[in-house]
C-alpha positions as CSV (number, residue, x, y, z in Angstrom):
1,X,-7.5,15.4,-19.8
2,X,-7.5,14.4,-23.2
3,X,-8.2,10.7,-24.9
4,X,-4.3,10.4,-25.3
5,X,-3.6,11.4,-21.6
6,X,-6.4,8.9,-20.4
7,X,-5.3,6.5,-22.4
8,X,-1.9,6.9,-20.8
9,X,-2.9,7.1,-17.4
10,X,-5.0,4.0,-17.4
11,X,-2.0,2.2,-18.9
12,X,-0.1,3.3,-15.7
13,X,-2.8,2.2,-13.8
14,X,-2.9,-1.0,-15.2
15,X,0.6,-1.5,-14.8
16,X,0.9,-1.3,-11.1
17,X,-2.2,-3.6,-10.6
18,X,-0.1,-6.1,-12.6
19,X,3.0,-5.4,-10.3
20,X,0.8,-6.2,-7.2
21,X,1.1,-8.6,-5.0
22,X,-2.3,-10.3,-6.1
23,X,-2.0,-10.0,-9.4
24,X,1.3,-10.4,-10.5
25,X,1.7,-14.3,-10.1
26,X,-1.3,-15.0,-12.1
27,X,-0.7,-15.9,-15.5
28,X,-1.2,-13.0,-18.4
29,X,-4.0,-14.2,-20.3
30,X,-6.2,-14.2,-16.5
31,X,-4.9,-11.0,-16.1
32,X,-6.0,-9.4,-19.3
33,X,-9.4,-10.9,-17.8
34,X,-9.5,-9.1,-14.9
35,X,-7.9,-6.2,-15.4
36,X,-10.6,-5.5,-18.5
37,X,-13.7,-6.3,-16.1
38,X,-12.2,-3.8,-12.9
39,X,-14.3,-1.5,-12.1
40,X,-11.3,1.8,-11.7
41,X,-12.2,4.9,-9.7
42,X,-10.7,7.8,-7.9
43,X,-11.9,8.9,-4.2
44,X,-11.0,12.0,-2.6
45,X,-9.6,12.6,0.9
46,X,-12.4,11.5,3.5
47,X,-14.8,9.7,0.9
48,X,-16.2,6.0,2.2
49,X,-15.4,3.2,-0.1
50,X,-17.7,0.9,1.5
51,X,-18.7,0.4,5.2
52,X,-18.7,-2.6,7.7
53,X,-21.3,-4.6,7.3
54,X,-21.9,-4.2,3.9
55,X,-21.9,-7.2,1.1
56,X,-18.5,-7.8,0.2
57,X,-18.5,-8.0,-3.6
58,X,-15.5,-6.8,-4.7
59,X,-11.9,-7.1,-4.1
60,X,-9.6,-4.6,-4.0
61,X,-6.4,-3.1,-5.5
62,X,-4.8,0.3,-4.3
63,X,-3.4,2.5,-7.5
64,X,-1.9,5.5,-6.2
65,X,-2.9,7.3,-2.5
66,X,-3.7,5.9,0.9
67,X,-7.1,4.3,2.1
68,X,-7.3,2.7,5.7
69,X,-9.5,0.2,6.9
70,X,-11.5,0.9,10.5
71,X,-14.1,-0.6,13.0
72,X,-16.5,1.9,15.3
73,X,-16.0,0.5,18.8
74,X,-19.3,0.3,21.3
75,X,-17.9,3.7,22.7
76,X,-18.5,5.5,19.2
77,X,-14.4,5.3,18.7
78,X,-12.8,5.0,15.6
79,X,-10.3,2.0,15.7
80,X,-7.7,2.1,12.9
81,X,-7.0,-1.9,11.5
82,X,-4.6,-1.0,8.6
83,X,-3.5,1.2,5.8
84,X,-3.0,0.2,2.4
85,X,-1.0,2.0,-0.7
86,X,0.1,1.5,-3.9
87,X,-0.3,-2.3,-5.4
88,X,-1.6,-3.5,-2.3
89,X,-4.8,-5.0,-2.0
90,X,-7.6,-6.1,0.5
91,X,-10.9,-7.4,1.1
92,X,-9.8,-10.7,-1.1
93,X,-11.2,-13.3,1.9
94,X,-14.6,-12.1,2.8
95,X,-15.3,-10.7,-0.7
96,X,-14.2,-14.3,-1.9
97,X,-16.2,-16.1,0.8
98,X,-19.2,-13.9,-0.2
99,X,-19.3,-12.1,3.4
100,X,-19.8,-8.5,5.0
101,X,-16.9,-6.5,5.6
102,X,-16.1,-6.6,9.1
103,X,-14.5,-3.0,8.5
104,X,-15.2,0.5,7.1
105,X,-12.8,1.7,4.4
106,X,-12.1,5.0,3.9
107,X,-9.5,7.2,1.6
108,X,-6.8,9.0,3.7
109,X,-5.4,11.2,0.6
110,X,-6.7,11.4,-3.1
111,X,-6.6,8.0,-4.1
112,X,-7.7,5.8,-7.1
113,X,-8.6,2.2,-6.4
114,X,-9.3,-0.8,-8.9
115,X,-12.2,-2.7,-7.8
116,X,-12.5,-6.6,-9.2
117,X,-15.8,-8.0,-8.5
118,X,-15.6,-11.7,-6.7
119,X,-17.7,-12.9,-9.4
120,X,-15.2,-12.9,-11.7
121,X,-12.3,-13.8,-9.9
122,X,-14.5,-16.7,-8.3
123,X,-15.4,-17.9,-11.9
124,X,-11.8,-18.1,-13.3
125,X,-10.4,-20.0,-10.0
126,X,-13.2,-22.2,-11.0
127,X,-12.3,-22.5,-14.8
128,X,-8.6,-22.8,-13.8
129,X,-7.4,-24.3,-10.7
130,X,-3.8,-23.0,-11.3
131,X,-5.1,-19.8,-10.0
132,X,-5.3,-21.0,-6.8
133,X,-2.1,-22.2,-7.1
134,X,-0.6,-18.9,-8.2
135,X,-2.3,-17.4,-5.2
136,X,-0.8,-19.7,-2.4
137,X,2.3,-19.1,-3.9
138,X,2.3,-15.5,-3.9
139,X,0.6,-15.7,-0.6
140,X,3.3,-18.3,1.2
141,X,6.0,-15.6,-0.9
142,X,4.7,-12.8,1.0
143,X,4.8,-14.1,4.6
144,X,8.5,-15.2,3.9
145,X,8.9,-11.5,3.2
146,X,7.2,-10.5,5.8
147,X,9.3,-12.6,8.1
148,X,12.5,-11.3,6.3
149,X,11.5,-7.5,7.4
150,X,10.7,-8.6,10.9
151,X,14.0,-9.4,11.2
152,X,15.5,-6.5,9.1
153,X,13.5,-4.4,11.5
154,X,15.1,-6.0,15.0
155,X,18.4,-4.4,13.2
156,X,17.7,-0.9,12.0
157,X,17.3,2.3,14.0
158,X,13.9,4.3,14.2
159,X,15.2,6.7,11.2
160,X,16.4,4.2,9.0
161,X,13.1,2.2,9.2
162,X,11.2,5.2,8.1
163,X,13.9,5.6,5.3
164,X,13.5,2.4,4.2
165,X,9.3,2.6,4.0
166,X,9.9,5.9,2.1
167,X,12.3,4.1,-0.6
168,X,9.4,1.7,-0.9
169,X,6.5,4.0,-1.8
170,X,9.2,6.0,-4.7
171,X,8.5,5.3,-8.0
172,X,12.5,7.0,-8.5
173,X,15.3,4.7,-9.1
174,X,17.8,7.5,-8.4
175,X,17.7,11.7,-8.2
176,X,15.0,13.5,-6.6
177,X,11.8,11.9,-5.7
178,X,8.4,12.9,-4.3
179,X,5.9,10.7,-2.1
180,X,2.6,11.4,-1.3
181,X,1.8,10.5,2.8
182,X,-1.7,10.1,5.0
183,X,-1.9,13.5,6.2
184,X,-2.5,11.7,9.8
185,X,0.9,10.6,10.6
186,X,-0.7,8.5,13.3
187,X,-1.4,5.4,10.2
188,X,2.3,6.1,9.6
189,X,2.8,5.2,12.6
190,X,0.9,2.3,13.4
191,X,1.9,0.5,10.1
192,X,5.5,0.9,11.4
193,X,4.7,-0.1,15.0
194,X,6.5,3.3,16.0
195,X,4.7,5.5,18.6
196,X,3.9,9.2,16.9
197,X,6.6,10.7,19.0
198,X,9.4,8.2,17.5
199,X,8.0,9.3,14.2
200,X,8.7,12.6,14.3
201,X,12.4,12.1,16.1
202,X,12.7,9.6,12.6
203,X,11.7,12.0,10.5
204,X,14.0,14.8,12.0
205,X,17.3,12.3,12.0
206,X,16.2,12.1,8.0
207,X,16.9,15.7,7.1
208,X,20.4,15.3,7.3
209,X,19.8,12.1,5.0
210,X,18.2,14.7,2.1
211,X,14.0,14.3,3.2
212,X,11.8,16.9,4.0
213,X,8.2,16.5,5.1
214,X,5.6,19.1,4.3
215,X,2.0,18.6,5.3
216,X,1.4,15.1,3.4
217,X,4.7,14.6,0.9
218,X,8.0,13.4,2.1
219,X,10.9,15.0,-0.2
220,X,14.0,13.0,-0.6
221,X,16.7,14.8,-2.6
222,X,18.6,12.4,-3.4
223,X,17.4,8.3,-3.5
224,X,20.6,6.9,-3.6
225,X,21.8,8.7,-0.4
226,X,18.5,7.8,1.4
227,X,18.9,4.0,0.1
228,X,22.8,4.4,1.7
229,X,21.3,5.5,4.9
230,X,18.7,3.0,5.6
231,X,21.2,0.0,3.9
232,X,24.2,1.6,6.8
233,X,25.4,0.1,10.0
234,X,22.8,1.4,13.0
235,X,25.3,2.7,15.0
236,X,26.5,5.1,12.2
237,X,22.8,6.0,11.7
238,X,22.6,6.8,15.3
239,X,25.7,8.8,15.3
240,X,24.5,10.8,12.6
241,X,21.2,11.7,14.4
């Protein structure tokens, strides 16, 4: 990659930490601050970005991929907490509270990751109180959301839901679009609250709606027919599968 293409990349990374949820409230000149003190780095499929246990010192900020967060049980079994993508982020209250991670994290896909050491963020709530603010807000914001897609949920079918997480991880306004996907469509799964089986019935009722999955990336031919599909009535999304 050459200095031009770098330089372009890293401005797209920078722009989607600035679009998340985090980062987005806090005023420019904090973010400038942050943003030039990350630490960014890309992880391949399988690679550990820090295990339980460990000194939280650093919070975290998901670029582009997948990365999911997991405890070892007594019995040696791996028990999945969450999944994380693009401009979401983690680790802020034990790395803020200067704790060990009571999970493992772990990259799912090819991922890159923006790492913000506490230290800094800890210094400029310090500096500036209004960062706290800024971060209740956007907090308080986000469980209203939340609480707004619980409900949306109660009312769409098992295919539009998975349409609608898919028009959330496109970068596409309109025409063809690709997404990249965990290749363990168990995490898609649990972060839908969908057994696997339901999954792949959701994901079969989507071809007529223009997706196709292949190993780990979902297909959509068309966004603005998906977006019709997940935004129809249920029982005409029923009668269609």
């Amino acid at each position: 990659m050459g200095t031009g293409d770098a330089g372009v990349a890293h401005e797209r990374q920078k722009s989607i930490a600035r679009n998340s949820l985090l980062i987005r409230s806090l005023p420019d000149h904090h973010v400038d601050i942050l943003l030039g003190q990350a630490v960014w780095r890309s992880y391949e499929r399988g690679e550990t970005l820090f295990l339980q246990e460990e000194k939280a010192q650093a919070i975290h900020v998901v670029i582009d991929g997948w990365v999911k967060l997991f405890r070892m049980t007594p019995t040696g079994a791996e028990a999945v907490v969450s999944v994380f993508t693009r401009g979401e982020s983690f680790g802020e209250a034990v790395a803020l509270k200067n704790m060990p991670y009571p999970v493992s994290a772990e990259a799912v896909t090819t991922c890159e990751v923006m790492h913000i050491p506490s230290s800094v963020f800890l210094s400029l709530m310090r500096r500036d109180p209004e960062i706290c603010i800024s971060i209740l807000a956007s907090t308080f914001g986000h469980l209203h959301s939340l609480v707004a897609q619980l409900e949306q949920l109660k009312a769409q079918t098992g295919a539009q839901r998975v349409a609608e997480f898919l028009l959330n991880l496109s970068d596409c306004s309109d025409g063809p679009c690709e997404v990249t996907l965990p290749y363990d469509k168990m995490l898609i799964a649990g972060r839908l609250g969908m057994k696997p089986e339901s999954l792949s019935r959701a994901f079969a009722r989507l071809k007529d709606a223009g997706v196709t999955v292949k190993r780990n990336h979902a297909e959509i031919s068309d966004i603005a027919q998906l977006r019709d599909y997940a935004e129809s009535d249920p029982a005409e999304s029923w009668s269609k599968g």
